[in-house]
C-alpha positions in Angstrom: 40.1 -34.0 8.9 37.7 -35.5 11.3 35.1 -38.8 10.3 32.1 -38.4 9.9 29.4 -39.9 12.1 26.9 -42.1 10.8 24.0 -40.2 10.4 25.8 -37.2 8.9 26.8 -39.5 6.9 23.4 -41.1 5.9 22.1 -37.4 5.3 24.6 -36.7 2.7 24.2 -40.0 0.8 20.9 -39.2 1.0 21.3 -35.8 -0.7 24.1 -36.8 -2.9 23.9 -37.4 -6.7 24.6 -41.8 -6.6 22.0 -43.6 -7.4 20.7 -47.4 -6.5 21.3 -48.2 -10.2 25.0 -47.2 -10.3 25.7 -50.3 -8.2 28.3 -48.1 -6.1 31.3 -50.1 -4.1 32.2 -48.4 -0.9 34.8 -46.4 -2.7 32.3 -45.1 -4.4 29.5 -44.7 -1.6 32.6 -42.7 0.3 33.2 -40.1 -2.4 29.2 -39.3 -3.4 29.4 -38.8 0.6 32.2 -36.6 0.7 31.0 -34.7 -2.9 27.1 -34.1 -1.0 29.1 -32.9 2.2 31.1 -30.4 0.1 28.7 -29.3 -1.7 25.9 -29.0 0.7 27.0 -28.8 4.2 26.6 -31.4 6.8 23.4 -29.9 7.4 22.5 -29.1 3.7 22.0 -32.8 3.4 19.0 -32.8 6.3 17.9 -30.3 4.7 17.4 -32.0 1.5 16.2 -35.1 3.1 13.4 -33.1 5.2 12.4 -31.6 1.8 12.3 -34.9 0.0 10.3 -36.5 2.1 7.9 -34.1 2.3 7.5 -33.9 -1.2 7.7 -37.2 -2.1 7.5 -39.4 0.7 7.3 -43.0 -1.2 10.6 -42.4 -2.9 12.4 -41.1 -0.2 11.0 -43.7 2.3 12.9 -46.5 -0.1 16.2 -43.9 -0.5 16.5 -43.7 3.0 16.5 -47.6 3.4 19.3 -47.8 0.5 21.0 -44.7 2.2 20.9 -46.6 5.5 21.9 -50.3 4.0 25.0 -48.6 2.2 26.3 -46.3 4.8 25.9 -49.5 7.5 28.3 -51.1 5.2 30.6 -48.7 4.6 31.0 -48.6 8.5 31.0 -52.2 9.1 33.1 -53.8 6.6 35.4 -51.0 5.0 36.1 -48.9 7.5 39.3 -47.7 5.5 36.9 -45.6 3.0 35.2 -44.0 5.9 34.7 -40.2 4.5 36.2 -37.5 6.8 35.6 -34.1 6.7 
């Protein structure tokens, strides 16, 4: 198992299924991470992202932000959930 690095891990929360609404704690924002990495690759999640924001680029302007705000954090403050792969 190896951590993840910050953007991989911005790309997956990005793809993953979590929304702002679920309020997620960092337990939380770890396993949508890991879930999104499993399930689509580390670069499944660019992928998604780069199709998002081509299609709509409003919404996935503010997901990125909240994507971004989350996994900044996660790194910062509970280092202990850190996802790995």
């Amino acid at each position: 198992m190896i951590p993840l690095n910050l953007t991989d891990a911005r790309c997956a929360l990005f793809a993953s299924a979590l929304q702002r609404s679920d309020t997620p704690s960092a337990a939380m924002v770890a396993a949508a991470i890991r879930i999104a990495v499993r399930d689509f690759g580390l670069s499944g999640g660019i992928d998604r992202m780069a199709q998002e924001f081509g299609d709509h680029p409003d919404a996935a302007t503010e997901r990125m932000r909240w994507a971004n705000q989350l996994t900044n954090e996660l790194w910062t403050t509970a280092l202990d959930v850190v996802p790995t792969v």
